[in-house]
C-alpha positions in Angstrom: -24.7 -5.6 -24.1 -23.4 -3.3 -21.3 -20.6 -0.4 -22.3 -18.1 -2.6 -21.0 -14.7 -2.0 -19.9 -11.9 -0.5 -21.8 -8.7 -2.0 -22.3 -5.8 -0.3 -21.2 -2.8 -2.4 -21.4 -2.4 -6.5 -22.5 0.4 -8.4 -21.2 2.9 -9.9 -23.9 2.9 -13.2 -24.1 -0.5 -13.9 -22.3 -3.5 -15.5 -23.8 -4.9 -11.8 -24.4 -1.7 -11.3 -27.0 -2.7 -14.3 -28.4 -6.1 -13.8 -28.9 -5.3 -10.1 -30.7 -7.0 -8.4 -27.9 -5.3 -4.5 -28.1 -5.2 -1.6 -26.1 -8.7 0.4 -26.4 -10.8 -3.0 -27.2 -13.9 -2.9 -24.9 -14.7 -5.8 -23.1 -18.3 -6.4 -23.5 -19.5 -10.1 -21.9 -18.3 -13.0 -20.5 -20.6 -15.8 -21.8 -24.1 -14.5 -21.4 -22.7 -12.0 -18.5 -22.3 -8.2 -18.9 -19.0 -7.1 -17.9 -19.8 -3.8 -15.8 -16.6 -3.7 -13.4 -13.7 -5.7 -12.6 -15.2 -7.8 -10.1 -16.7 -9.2 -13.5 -14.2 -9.6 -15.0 -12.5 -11.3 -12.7 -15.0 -13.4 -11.6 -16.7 -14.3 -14.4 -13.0 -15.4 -16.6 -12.0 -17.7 -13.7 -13.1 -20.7 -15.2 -10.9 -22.5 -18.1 -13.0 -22.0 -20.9 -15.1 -19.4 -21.5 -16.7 -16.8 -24.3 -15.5 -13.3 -24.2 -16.9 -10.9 -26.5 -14.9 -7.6 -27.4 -15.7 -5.1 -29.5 -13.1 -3.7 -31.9 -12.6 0.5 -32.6 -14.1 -0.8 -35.6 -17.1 -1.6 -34.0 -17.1 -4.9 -35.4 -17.5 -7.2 -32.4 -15.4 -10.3 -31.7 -16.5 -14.0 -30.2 -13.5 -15.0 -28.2 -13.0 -19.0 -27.4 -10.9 -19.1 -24.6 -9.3 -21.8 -22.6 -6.7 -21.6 -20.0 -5.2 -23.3 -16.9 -6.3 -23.0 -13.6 -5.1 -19.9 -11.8 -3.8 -18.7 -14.9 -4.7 -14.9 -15.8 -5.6 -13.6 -19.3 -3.2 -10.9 -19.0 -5.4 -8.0 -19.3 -5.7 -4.4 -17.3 -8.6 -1.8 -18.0 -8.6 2.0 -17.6 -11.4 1.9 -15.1 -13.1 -0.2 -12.0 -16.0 0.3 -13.4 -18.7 1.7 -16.4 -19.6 3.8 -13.5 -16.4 4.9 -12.4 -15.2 4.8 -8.7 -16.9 4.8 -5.4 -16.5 7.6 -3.9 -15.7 8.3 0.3 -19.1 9.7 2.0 -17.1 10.5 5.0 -15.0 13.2 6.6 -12.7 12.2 8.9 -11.0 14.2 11.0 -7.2 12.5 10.0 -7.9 12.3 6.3 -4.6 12.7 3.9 -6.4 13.4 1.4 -7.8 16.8 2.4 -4.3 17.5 3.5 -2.7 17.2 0.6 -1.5 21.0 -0.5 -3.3 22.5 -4.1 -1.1 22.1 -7.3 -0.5 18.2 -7.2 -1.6 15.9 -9.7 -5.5 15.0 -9.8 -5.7 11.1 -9.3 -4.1 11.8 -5.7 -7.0 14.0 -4.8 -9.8 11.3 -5.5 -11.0 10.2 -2.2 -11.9 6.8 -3.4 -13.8 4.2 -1.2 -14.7 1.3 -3.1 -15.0 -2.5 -2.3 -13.7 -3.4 -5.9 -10.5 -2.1 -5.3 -9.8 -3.5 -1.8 -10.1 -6.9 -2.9 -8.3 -6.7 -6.2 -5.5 -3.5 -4.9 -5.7 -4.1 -1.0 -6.6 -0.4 -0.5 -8.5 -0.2 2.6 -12.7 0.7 2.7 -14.7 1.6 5.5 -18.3 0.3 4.2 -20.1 3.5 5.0 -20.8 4.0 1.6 -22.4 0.3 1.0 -26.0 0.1 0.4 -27.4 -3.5 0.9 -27.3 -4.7 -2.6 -23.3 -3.9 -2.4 -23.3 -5.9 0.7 -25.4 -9.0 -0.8 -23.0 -9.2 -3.9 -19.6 -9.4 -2.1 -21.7 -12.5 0.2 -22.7 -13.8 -2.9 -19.5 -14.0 -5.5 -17.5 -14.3 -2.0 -15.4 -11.6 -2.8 -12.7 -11.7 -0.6 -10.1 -10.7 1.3 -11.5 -7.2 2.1 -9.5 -4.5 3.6 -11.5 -2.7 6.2 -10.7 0.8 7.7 -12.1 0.4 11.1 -10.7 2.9 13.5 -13.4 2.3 16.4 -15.5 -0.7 17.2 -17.6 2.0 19.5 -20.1 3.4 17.3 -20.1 6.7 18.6 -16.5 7.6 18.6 -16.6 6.3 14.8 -19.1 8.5 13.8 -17.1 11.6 15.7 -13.8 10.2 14.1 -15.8 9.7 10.3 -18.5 12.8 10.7 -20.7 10.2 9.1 -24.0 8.6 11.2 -23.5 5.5 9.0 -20.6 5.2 10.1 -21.7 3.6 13.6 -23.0 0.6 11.7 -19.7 -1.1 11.3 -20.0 -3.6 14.2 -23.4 -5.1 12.1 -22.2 -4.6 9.2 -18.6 -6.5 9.7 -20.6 -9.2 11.8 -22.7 -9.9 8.9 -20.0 -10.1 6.6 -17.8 -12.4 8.9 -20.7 -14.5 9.5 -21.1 -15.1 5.5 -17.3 -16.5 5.3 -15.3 -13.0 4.1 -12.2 -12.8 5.6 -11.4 -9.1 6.7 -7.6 -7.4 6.9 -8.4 -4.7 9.5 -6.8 -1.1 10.6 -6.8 1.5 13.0 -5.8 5.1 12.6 -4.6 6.4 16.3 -6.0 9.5 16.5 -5.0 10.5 20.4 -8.0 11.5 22.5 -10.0 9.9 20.1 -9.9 5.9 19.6 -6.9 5.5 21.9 -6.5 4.0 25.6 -9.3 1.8 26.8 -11.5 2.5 22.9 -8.6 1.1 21.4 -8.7 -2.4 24.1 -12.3 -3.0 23.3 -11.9 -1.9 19.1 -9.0 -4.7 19.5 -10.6 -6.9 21.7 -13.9 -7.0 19.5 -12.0 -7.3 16.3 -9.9 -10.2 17.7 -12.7 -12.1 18.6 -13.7 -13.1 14.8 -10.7 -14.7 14.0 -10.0 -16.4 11.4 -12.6 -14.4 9.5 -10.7 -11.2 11.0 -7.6 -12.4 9.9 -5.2 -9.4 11.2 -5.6 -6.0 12.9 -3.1 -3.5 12.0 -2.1 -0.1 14.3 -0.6 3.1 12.6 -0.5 6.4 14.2 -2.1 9.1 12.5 -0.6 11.3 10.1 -0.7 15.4 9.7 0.5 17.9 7.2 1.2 21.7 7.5 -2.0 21.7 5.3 -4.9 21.1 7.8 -6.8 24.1 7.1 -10.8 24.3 8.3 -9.7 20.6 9.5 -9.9 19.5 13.9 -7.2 20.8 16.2 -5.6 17.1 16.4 -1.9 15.8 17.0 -0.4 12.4 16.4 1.3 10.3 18.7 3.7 10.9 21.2 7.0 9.2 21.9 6.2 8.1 25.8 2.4 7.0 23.7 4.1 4.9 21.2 5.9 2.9 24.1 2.8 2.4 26.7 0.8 1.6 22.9 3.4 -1.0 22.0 4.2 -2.6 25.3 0.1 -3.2 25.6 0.3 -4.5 22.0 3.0 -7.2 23.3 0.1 -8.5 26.0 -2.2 -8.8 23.3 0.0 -10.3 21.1 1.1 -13.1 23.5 -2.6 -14.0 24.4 -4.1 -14.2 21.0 -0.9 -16.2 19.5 -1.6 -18.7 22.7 -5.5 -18.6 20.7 -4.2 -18.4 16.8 -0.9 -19.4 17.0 -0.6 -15.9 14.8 0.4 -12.3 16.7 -3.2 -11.1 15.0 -2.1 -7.5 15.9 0.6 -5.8 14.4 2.0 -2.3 14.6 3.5 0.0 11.8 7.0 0.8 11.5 6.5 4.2 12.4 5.4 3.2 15.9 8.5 2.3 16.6 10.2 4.4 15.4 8.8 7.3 17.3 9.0 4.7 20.5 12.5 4.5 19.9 12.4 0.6 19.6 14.3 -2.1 17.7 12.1 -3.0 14.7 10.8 -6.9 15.5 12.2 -9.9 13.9 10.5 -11.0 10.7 8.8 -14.3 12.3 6.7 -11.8 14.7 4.8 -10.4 11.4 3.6 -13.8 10.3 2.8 -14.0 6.9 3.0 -9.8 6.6 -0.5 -9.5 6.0 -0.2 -5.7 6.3 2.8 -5.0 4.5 1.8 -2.4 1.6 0.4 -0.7 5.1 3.8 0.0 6.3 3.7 -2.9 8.8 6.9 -4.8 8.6 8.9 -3.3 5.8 11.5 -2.5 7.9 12.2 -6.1 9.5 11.9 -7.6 6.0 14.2 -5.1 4.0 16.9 -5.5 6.9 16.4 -9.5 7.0 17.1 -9.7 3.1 20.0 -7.3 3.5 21.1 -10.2 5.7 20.3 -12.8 4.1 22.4 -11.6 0.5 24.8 -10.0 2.5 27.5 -13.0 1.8 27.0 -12.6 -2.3 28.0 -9.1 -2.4 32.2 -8.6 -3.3 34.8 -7.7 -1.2 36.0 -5.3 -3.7 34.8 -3.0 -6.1 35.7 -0.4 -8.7 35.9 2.9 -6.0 32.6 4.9 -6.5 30.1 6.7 -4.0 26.5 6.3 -3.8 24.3 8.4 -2.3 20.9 7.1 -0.3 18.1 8.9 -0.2 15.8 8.0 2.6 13.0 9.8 4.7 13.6 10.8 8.8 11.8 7.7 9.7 14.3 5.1 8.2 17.6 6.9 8.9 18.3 4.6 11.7 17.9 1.6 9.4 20.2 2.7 6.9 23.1 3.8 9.2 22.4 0.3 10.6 22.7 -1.3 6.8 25.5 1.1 6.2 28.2 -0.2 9.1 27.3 -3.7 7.9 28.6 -2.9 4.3 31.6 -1.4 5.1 33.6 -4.6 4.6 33.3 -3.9 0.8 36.6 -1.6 -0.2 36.1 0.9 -2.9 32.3 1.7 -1.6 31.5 4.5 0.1 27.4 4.8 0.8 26.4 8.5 2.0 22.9 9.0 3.5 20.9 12.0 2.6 17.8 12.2 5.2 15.4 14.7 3.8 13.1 16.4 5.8 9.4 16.8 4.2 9.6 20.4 4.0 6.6 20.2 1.0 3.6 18.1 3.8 6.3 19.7 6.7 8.2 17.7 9.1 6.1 15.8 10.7 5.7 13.5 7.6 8.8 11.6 7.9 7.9 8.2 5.8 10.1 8.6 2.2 6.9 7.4 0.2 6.0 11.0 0.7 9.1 12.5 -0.6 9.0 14.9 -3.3 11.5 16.1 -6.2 11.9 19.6 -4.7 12.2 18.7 -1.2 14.9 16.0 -2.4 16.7 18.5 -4.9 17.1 21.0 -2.3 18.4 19.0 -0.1 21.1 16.9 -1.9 22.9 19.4 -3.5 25.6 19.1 -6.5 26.2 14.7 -6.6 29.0 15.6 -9.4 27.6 13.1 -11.6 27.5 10.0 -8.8 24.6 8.0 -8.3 22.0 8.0 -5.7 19.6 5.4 -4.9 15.3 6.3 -5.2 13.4 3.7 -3.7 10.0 3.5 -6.2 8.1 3.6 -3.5 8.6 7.8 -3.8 7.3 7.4 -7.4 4.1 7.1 -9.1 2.8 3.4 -10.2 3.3 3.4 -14.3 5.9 6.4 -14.5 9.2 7.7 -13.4 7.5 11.1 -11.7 7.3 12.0 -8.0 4.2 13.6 -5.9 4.6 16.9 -7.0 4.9 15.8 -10.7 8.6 16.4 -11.6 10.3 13.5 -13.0 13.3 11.6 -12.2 15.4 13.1 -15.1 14.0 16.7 -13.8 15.9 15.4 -10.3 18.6 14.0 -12.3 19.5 17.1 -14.0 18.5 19.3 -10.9 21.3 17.1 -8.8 23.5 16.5 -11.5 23.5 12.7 -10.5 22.0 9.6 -12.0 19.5 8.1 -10.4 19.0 4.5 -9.9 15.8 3.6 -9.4 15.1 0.4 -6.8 12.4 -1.5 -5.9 11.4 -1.5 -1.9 13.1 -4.8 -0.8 16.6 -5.3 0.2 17.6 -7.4 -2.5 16.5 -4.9 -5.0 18.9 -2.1 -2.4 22.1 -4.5 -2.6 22.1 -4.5 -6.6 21.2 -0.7 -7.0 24.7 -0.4 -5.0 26.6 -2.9 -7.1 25.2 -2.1 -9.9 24.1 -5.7 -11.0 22.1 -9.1 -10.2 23.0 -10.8 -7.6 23.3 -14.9 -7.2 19.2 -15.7 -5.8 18.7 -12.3 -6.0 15.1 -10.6 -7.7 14.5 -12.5 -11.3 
């Protein structure tokens, strides 16, 4: 049998509780198949029956009949992708975040992780120059898909410039040959100006477009820089008059391949226009949001549920003040949000728009906010509330980017903080402080 993988958390109430699987069991086989990552696992327990063999901490090892629904999951995470641990990132790109990241932070966020496994089970986004052939033979063979594919340039030599990797020219064979095997492909483009912009940026598009449905979206953000880019290029992000020429060419291309797909195919991240100083679009122009843990769309969504649940919020409440706490890029949005809620009497919303003092200001997204730069920057609250989107905090646990808690904020601010999830439905209970009618279950 192969080591396995361990178990690190089991749903309650799934067939995993049922079967007395716990915490620290090691999942060794699936029928007569090792279990060596969780592509295995995944793959092999789709069927509804199958053997699963764990072994205890005891050691003594456990013959699991298992039978299940169709689609149903056996309710089981694991502390690793793999026996082998992750894939790492050959590359060195000019724009990477990660080697911008300032020293002190917590570990996990300086992993520069690459790996196939978790694009199709997380959506984090590859860029297949670290795939050797056998890699590319087993996604063709188990059909793992949807991948999401960093692709910055379709022009090998401006990828490799971009990447500082040779192998990273081979992306138009290597995406051909996966598009021509039946995996569908989520796509992106860091715009790195002087780089993959102007007429590389047509023919990356252009190319990319050209595979639908196996490319199934292409999504535009502009590059982003910290104060930490030391021993890194001499590069700058996108400019305001950049933004609009990028996103008026992105309308033509829209128009012409939803005359082809009846879908936009390209879509362009939040911060785009907000630095073009344009109106977000309306929801219907995303589609289905393929790209939306990508920062494409948020915006438009969190402002059309506001909408939508508008009408079951009260006319009236208890008086109280809640602050929001928001990054430079969204402070439009929320002063928008804001004058539509002031029909409610006794509610008076305050927004706090913290500048990223701690990546510096040219970060401006509040996923990147951290406890000290927030702190600072509210002041004494005087025991009121203020709203933290969890998109500022880490998965499993209440703590921020810099690794101070929420209660560390709390008692920092001397306010309570209520923490909301990153939809608008989720924003209109943090402010009235319960469930609304159709609102999140």
């Amino acid at each position: 049998m192969s080591n396995g993988l361990v178990v690190s958390k089991v749903i309650k109430g799934s067939i995993a509780a049922e079967m007395e699987i716990e915490p620290g069991d090691i999942i060794m086989k699936v029928g007569d198949y090792d279990v060596t990552d969780i592509i295995d696992l995944q793959y092999y327990t789709s069927s509804d029956e199958f053997i699963m063999f764990i072994k205890k901490e005891n050691s003594e090892i456990w013959e699991l009949e298992i039978e299940k629904e169709p689609g149903e999951l056996i309710g089981i995470e694991v502390c690793s992708v793999s026996v082998d641990g992750l894939k790492k990132c050959s590359n060195n790109c000019v724009f990477c975040f990660v080697r911008q990241m300032p020293p002190g932070m917590r570990d996990s966020l300086y992993d520069r992780d690459d790996d196939y496994r978790l694009s199709v089970t997380q959506g984090s986004y590859i860029t297949l120059s670290n795939l050797k052939s056998e890699d590319f033979q087993r996604i063709i063979d188990m059909h793992i898909n949807p991948l999401y594919i960093s692709v910055h340039a379709w022009r090998p030599e401006v990828r490799r410039k971009l990447m500082k990797n040779l192998k990273a020219g081979d992306l138009p064979e290597q995406i051909k040959h996966l598009t021509d095997a039946g995996i569908m492909l989520h796509t992106q483009v860091v715009l790195v100006p002087g780089y993959n912009d102007n007429e590389v940026l047509e023919e990356t598009v252009e190319n990319l477009a050209s595979l639908y449905p196996s490319v199934q979206s292409i999504g535009i953000v502009p590059v982003g820089l910290t104060k930490f880019r030391n021993d890194l290029p001499d590069i700058r992000t996108v400019t305001k008059i950049e933004a609009q020429k990028i996103l008026d060419r992105g309308s033509l291309w829209q128009q012409r391949y939803k005359s082809r797909t009846e879908k936009n195919l390209v879509y362009f991240s939040d911060e785009f226009y907000v630095l073009a100083g344009k109106d977000f679009p309306k929801p219907a122009e995303y589609d289905d949001f393929p790209q939306l843990e990508n920062g494409i769309g948020m915006a438009s969504l969190f402002k059309d549920e506001v909408y939508e649940y508008i009408s079951f919020l009260p006319k009236d409440i208890l008086p109280k003040r809640i602050h929001l706490v928001t990054g430079v890029s969204a402070v439009e949005l929320f002063r928008n949000i804001v004058g539509e809620l002031s029909f409610i009497k006794g509610l008076t919303l305050t927004i706090h728009e913290i500048v990223n003092d701690y990546f510096g200001a040219t970060v401006t997204v509040a996923g990147l906010l951290t406890a000290q730069d927030i702190a600072r920057q509210l002041g004494d609250l005087k025991g009121e509330d203020f709203l933290i989107p969890s998109v500022m905090l880490k998965a499993d646990e209440d703590i921020f980017l810099d690794g101070y808690s929420i209660s560390w904020l709390e008692e920092q601010v001397n306010g309570r903080a209520v923490i909301i999830k990153n939809n608008g439905i989720s924003f209109l209970e943090g402010i009235i402080g319960r469930r609304l009618v159709g609102g999140n279950e």
